[in-house]
ZADO-654440 format. One line per field, with one value per atom (N, C-alpha, C): residue in one letter; z, y, x. Coordinates in nm, 4 decimals. Last residue first. Layout:
<sites>
rest	a / ...
pz	Z / ...
py	Y / ...
px	X / ...
</sites>
This chain:
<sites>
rest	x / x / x / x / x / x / x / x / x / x / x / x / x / x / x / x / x / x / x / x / x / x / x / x / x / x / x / x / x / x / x / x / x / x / x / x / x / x / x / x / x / x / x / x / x / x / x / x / x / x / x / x / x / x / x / x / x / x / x / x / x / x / x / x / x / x / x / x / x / x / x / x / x / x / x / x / x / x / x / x / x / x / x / x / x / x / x / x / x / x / x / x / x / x / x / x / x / x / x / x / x / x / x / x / x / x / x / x / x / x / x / x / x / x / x / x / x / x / x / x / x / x / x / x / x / x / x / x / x / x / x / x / x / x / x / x / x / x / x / x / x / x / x / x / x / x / x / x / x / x / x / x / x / x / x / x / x / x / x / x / x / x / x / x / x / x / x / x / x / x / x / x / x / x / x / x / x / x / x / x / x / x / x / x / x / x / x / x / x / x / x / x / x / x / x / x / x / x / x / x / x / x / x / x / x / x / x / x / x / x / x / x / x / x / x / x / x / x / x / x / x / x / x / x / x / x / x / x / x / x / x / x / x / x / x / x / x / x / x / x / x / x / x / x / x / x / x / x / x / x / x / x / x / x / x / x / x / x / x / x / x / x / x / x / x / x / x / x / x / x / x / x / x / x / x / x / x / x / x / x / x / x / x / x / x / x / x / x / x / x / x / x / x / x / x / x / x / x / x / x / x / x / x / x / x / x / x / x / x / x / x / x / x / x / x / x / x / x / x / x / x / x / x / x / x / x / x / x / x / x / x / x / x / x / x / x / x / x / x / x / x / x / x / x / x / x / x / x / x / x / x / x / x / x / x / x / x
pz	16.2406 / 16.1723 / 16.0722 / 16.3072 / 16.3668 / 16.2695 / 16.3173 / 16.2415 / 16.2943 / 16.5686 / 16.4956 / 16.4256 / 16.7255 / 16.5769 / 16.5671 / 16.9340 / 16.7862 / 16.6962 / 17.1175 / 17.1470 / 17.0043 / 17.1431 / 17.1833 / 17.1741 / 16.9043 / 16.8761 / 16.9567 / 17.0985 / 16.9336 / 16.9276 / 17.2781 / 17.2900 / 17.1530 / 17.0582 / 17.1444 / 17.2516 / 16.9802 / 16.8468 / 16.9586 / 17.2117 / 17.1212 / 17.0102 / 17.2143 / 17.3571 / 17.2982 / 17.0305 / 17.0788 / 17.1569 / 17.0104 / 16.9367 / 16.9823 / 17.2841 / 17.3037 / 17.1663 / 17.3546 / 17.2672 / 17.2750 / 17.6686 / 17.5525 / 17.4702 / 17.8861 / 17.8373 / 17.6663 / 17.9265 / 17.9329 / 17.9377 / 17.6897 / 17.8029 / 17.7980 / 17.6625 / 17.6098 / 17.7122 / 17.6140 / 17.6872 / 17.6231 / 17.5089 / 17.4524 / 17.5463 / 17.4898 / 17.5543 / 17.5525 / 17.4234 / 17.3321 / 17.3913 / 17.7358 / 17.5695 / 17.5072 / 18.0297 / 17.9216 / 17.7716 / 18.0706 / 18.1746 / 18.1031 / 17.8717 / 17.9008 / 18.0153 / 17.8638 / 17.7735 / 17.7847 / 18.1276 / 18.1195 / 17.9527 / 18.1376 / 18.2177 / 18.1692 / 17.9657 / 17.9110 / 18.0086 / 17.9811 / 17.9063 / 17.8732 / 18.2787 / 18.1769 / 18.1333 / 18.2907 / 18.1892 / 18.2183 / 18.4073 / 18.4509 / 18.3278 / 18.3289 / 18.2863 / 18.3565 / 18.1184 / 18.2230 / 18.2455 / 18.0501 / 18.0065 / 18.1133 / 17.8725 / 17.9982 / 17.9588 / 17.7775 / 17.7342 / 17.8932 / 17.7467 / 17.8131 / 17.7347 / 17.7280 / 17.6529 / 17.7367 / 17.9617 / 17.8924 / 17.8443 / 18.0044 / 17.8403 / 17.8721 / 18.2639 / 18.2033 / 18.0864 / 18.2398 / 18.2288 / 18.2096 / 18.2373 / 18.1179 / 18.0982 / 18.4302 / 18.3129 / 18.2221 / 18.6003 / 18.6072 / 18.5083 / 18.5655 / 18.5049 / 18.5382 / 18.6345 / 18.5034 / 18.4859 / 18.9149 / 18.8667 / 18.7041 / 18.8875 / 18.9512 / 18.9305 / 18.8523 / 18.7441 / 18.7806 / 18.9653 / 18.8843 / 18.8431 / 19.2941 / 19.1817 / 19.0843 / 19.4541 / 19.5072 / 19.2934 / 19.4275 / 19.4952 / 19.5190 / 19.3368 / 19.4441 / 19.5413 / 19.1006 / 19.1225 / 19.3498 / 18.8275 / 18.9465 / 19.0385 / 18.5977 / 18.6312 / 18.7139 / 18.4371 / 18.4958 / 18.5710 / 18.1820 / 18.3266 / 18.3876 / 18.0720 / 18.0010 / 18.1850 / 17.8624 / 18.0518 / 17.9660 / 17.7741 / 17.7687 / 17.9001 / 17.8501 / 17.7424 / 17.6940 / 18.1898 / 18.0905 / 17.9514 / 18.3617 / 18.3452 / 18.2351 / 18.3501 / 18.3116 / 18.3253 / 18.4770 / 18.3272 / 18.3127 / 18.6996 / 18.5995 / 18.4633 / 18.9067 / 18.8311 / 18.7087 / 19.0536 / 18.9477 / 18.8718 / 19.1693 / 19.0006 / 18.9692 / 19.2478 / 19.2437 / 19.1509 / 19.3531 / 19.1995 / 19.2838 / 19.5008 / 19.4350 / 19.3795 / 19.5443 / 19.6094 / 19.5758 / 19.3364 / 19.3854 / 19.4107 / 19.3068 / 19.3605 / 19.3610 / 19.1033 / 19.1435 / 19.2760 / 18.8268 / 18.9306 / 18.9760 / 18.6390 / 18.6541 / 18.7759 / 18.3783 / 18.4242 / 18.5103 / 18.0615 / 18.1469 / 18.2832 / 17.7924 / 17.9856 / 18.0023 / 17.5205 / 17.5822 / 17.7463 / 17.3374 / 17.4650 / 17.4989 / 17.1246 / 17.1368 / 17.2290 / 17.1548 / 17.0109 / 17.0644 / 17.3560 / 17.1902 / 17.1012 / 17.5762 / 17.5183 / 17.3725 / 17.5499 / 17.5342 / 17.5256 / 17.6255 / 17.5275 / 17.4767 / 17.9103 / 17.8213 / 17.6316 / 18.0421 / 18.0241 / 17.9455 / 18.0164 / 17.9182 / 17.9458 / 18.1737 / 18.0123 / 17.9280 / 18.3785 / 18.3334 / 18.1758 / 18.4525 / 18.4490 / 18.4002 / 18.4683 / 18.3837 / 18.3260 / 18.6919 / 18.5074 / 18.4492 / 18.8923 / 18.8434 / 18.7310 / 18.8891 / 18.8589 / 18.8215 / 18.8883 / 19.0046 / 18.9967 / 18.6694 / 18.7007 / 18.8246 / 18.4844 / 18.6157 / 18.6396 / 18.3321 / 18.3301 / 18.4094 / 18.1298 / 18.2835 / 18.2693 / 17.8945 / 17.9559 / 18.0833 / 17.6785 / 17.8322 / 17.8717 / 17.4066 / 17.4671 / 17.6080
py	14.5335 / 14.5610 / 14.6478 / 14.3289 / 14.3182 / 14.3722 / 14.5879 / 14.4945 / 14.4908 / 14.5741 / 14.6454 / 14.5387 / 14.5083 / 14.5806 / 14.6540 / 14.2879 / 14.2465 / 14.3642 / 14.4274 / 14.3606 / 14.3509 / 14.3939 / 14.2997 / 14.2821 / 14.5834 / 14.4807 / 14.3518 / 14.8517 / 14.7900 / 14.6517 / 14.8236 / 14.8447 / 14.7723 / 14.9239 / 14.7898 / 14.7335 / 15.1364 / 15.0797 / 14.8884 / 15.2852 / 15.2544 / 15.1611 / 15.2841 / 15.2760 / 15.2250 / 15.3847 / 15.2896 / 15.2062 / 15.6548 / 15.6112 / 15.4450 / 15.8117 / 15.7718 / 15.6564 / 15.6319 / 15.7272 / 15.7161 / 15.6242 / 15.5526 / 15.6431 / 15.5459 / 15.6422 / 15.5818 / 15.2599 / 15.3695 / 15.4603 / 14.9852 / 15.0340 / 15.1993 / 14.7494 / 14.8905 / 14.9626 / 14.4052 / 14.5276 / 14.6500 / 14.2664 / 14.3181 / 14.3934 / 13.8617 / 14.0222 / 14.1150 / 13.6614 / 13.7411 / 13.8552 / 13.5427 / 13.4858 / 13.5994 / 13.5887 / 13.6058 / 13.6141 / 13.4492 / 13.4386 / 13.4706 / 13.5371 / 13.3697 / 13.3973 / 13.8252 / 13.7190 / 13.5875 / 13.8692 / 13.8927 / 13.8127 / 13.8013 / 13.7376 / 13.7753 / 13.9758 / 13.8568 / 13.7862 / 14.2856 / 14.1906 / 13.9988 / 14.4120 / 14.2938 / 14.1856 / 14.6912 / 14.6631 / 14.5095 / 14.9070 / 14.7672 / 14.7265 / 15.1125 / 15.1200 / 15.0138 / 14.9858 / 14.9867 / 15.0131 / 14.8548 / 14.9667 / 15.0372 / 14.5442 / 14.6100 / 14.6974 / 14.5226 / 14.5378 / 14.5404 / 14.2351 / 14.3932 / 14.3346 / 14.1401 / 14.1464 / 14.2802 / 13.8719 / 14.0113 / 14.0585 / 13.6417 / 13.6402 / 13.8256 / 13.4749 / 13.5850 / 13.5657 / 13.4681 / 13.3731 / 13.3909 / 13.6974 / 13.6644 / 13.5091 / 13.8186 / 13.8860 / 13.7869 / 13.7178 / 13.6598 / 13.7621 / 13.7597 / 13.6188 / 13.6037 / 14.0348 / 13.9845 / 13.8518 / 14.0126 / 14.0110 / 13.9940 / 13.8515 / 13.7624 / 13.8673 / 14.1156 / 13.9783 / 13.8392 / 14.3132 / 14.3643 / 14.1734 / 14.3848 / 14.3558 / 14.2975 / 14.7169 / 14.5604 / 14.5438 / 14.9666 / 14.8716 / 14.7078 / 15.0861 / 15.0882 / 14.9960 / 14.8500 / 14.9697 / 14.9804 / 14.7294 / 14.7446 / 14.9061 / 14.7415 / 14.6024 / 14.6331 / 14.8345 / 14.8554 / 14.7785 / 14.7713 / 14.7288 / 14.7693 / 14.8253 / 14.8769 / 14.8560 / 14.6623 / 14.6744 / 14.7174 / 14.5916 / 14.5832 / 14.6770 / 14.5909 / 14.5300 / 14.5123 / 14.5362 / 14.6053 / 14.5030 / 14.4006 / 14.5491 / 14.6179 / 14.1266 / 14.1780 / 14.2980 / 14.1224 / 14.0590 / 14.1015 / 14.2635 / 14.3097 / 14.2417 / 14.0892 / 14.1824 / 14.2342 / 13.9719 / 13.8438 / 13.9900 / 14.1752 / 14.1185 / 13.9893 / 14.4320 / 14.3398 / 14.2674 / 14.7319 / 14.6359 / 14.5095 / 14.8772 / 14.9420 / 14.8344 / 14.7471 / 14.6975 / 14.7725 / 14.7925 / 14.6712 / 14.6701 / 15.1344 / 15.0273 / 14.9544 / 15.3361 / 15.3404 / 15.2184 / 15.2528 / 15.2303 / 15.2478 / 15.4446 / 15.4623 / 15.3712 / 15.3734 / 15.3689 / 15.3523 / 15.5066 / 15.4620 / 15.4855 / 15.4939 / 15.4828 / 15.4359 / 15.4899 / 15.5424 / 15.5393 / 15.5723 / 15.4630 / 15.5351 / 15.6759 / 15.6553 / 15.5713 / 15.8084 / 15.7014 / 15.6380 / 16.0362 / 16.0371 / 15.9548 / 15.8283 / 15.8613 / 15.9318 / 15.7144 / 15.6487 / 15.7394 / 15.9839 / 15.9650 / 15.8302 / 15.9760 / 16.0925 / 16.0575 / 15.8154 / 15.8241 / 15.9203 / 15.8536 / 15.7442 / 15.7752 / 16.1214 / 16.0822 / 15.9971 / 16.0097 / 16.0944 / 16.1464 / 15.8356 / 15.8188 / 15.9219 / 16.0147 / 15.9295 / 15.8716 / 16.1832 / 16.2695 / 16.1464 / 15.9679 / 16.0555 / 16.0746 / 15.6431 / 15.7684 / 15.8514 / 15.3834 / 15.4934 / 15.6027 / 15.2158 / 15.3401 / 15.3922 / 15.0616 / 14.9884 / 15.1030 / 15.1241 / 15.1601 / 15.1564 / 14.9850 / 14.9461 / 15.0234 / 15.0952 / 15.0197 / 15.0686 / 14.9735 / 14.9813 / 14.9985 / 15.1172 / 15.0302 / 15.0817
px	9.8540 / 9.9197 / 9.9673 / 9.5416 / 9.7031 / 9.7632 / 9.3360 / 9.3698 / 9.4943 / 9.0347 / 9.1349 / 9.2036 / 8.8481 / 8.7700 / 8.8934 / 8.8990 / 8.8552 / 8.7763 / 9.0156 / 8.8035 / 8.8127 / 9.2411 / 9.2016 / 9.0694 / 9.2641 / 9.2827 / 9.2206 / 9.1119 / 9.0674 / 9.1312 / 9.3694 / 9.2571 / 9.1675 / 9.5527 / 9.5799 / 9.4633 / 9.4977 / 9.5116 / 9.4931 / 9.5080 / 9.3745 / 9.3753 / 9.7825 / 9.6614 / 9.5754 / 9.8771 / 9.9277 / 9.7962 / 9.7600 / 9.7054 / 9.7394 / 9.8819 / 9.7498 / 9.6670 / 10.2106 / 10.1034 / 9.9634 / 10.3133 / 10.2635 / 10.2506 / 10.6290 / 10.5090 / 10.4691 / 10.4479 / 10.4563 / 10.6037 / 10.3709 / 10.4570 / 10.4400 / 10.1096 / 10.1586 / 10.2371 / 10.1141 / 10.1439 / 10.1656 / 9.8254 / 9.9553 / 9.9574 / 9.8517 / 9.7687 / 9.8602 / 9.9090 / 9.8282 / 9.7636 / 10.0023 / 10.0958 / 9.9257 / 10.0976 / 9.9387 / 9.9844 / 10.3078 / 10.1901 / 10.0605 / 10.4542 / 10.4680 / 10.2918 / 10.4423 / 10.3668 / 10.4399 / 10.5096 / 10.3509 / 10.3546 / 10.8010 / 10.6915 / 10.5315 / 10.8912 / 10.8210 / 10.7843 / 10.8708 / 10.7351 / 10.7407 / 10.9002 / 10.9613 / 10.8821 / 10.8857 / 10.9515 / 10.9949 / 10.5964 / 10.6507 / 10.7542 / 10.4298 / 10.5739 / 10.6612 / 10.1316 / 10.2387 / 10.3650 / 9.8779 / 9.9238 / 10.0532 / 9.7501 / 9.8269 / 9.9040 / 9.4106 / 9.5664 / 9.5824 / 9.1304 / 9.2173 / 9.3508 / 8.8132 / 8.9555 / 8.9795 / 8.6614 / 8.6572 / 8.7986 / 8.6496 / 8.6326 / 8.6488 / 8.7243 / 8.5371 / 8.5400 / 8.9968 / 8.8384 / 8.7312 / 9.0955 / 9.1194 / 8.9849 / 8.9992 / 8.9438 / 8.9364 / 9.1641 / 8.9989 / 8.9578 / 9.4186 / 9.3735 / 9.2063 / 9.3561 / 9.4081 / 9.3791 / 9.4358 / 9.2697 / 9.2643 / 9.6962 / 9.5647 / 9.4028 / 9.8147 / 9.8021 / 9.6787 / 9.8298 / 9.7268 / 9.7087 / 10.0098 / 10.0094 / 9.8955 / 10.0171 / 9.9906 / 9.9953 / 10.1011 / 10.2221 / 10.1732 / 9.9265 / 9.9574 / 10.0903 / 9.8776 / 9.7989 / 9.8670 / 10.0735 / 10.0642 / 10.0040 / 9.9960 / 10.0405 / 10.0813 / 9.6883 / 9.8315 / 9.9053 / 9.4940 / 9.4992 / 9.6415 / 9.2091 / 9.2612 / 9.3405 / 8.9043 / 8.9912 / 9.1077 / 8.5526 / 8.7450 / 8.8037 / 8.2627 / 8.3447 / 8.4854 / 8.1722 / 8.2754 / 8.2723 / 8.0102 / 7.9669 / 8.0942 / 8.0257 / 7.9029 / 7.9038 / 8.3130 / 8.2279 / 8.1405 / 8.2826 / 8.3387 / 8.3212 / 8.1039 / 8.0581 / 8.1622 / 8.3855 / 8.2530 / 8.1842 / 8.5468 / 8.5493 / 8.4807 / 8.4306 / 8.4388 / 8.4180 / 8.6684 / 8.5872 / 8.5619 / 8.7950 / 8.7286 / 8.6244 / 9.0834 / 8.9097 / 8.8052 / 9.2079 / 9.1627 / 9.0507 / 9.2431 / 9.2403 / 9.1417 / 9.0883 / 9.2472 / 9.2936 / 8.9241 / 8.9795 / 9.0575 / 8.7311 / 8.8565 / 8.8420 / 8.5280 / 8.5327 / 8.6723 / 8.3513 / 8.4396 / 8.5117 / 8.0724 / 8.0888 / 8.2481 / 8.1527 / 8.0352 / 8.0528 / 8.4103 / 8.4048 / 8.2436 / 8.5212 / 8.3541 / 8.3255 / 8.7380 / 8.7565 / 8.6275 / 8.6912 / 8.7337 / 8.7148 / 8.7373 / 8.5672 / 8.6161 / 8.9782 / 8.8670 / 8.7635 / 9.1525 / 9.1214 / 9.0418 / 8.9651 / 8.9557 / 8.9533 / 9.1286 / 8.9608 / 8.9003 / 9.3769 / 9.2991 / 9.1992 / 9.3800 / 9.3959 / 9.3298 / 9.3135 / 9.1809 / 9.2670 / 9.5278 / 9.4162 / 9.3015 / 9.7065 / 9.7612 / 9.5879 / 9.6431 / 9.6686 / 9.6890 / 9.6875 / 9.5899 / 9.5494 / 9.7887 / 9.8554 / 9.6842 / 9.6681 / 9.6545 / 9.7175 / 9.4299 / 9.5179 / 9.5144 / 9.2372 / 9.3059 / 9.4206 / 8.9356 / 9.0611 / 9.1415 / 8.7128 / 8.7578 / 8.8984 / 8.4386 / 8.5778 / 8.6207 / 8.1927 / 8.2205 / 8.3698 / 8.0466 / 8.1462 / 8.1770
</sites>
Protein backbone atom coordinates (compact mmCIF):
# COMPACT_ATOMS: atom_id res chain seq x y z
CA UNK A 1 0.00 0.00 0.00
CA UNK A 2 0.88 3.49 -1.09
CA UNK A 3 0.24 6.39 1.27
CA UNK A 4 0.32 10.19 0.95
CA UNK A 5 0.98 11.88 4.22
CA UNK A 6 -0.18 15.84 3.95
CA UNK A 7 2.13 17.13 7.21
CA UNK A 8 4.11 20.13 7.96
CA UNK A 9 4.85 19.58 11.55
CA UNK A 10 8.18 17.54 11.33
CA UNK A 11 8.11 14.86 14.38
CA UNK A 12 4.47 14.90 13.56
CA UNK A 13 5.30 13.73 10.16
CA UNK A 14 7.98 11.05 10.47
CA UNK A 15 5.60 9.60 13.15
CA UNK A 16 2.89 8.85 10.84
CA UNK A 17 5.39 7.74 8.45
CA UNK A 18 6.68 5.62 10.71
CA UNK A 19 3.71 4.31 12.27
CA UNK A 20 2.26 3.49 8.57
CA UNK A 21 5.13 1.38 7.67
CA UNK A 22 4.43 -0.70 11.11
CA UNK A 23 0.87 -1.50 10.00
CA UNK A 24 2.72 -2.59 6.34
CA UNK A 25 2.39 0.70 4.39
CA UNK A 26 5.06 -0.49 1.72
CA UNK A 27 6.10 3.22 0.27
CA UNK A 28 5.18 6.49 2.11
CA UNK A 29 5.25 9.43 1.22
CA UNK A 30 5.65 12.94 3.27
CA UNK A 31 4.48 16.26 1.81
CA UNK A 32 5.17 19.29 3.60
CA UNK A 33 3.63 21.54 0.94
CA UNK A 34 1.20 21.90 -1.77
CA UNK A 35 3.43 22.32 -4.29
CA UNK A 36 5.39 19.50 -3.55
CA UNK A 37 2.50 17.29 -5.47
CA UNK A 38 0.94 17.32 -8.43
CA UNK A 39 -2.34 16.28 -8.00
CA UNK A 40 -3.55 14.67 -11.54
CA UNK A 41 -0.53 12.10 -10.58
CA UNK A 42 -1.67 11.53 -6.94
CA UNK A 43 -4.40 9.09 -8.19
CA UNK A 44 -2.17 6.99 -9.81
CA UNK A 45 0.69 7.02 -7.33
CA UNK A 46 -1.24 6.52 -3.82
CA UNK A 47 -3.64 4.15 -2.46
CA UNK A 48 -4.76 6.47 0.67
CA UNK A 49 -3.82 9.99 1.94
CA UNK A 50 -3.54 10.72 5.26
CA UNK A 51 -4.31 14.94 4.94
CA UNK A 52 -3.94 17.94 7.46
CA UNK A 53 -6.24 20.60 7.02
CA UNK A 54 -3.84 23.09 6.85
CA UNK A 55 -0.18 22.73 5.56
CA UNK A 56 1.50 26.05 6.21
CA UNK A 57 -1.11 28.26 6.70
CA UNK A 58 -2.59 27.60 3.17
CA UNK A 59 -5.71 25.36 3.33
CA UNK A 60 -5.76 21.35 2.43
CA UNK A 61 -9.77 21.24 1.27
CA UNK A 62 -9.62 21.99 -2.47
CA UNK A 63 -6.77 19.28 -2.87
CA UNK A 64 -9.13 17.10 -0.68
CA UNK A 65 -11.90 17.51 -3.04
CA UNK A 66 -9.58 16.24 -5.91
CA UNK A 67 -8.81 13.15 -3.92
CA UNK A 68 -12.16 12.87 -3.20
CA UNK A 69 -12.85 12.72 -7.33
CA UNK A 70 -10.01 10.52 -8.21
CA UNK A 71 -11.54 7.97 -5.85
CA UNK A 72 -8.44 7.93 -3.73
CA UNK A 73 -9.63 7.37 0.11
CA UNK A 74 -8.05 9.72 2.85
CA UNK A 75 -8.67 10.74 6.52
CA UNK A 76 -8.03 14.22 7.85
CA UNK A 77 -5.54 14.24 10.58
CA UNK A 78 -5.75 17.70 12.19
CA UNK A 79 -5.80 19.84 15.17
CA UNK A 80 -8.23 22.18 13.08
CA UNK A 81 -11.44 21.84 15.64
CA UNK A 82 -14.50 22.39 13.63
CA UNK A 83 -15.55 19.10 12.39
CA UNK A 84 -18.56 20.14 11.07
CA UNK A 85 -17.66 22.15 8.31
CA UNK A 86 -15.43 19.23 7.08
CA UNK A 87 -18.38 16.75 7.48
CA UNK A 88 -21.05 18.92 5.73
CA UNK A 89 -18.16 19.54 3.09
CA UNK A 90 -16.87 15.82 3.16
CA UNK A 91 -20.01 13.97 4.92
CA UNK A 92 -17.88 10.15 5.32
CA UNK A 93 -14.42 11.20 5.68
CA UNK A 94 -13.26 10.90 9.12
CA UNK A 95 -11.35 13.52 10.84
CA UNK A 96 -8.84 12.38 13.32
CA UNK A 97 -8.09 15.37 15.61
CA UNK A 98 -4.84 15.89 17.06
CA UNK A 99 -3.29 14.95 19.37
CA UNK A 100 -4.22 11.41 18.12
CA UNK A 101 -3.39 7.91 19.01
CA UNK A 102 -1.41 6.21 16.56
CA UNK A 103 -4.10 3.21 16.67
CA UNK A 104 -6.98 6.11 15.91
CA UNK A 105 -4.79 6.97 12.86
CA UNK A 106 -4.79 3.50 11.52
CA UNK A 107 -7.94 2.27 12.53
CA UNK A 108 -9.26 5.56 10.25
CA UNK A 109 -6.85 4.91 7.68
CA UNK A 110 -8.05 1.03 7.30
CA UNK A 111 -11.67 2.23 7.30
CA UNK A 112 -11.45 4.61 4.53
CA UNK A 113 -9.47 2.04 2.11
CA UNK A 114 -12.16 -0.46 3.17
CA UNK A 115 -10.03 -3.19 5.25
CA UNK A 116 -11.38 -1.97 8.58
CA UNK A 117 -14.66 -2.54 10.36
CA UNK A 118 -16.91 0.60 11.31
CA UNK A 119 -16.70 -0.21 15.00
Amino acid sequence: MRILVLEDEFLIAMDVEQLCRDHGAGEVVVARDLAELNGRKVATQFDAAIVDLMLGGTSTLEFAAGLRETGVPFVFASGYSDADEIKASFPGVKLVTKPYSGEDLVEAVALAYGRGSPG
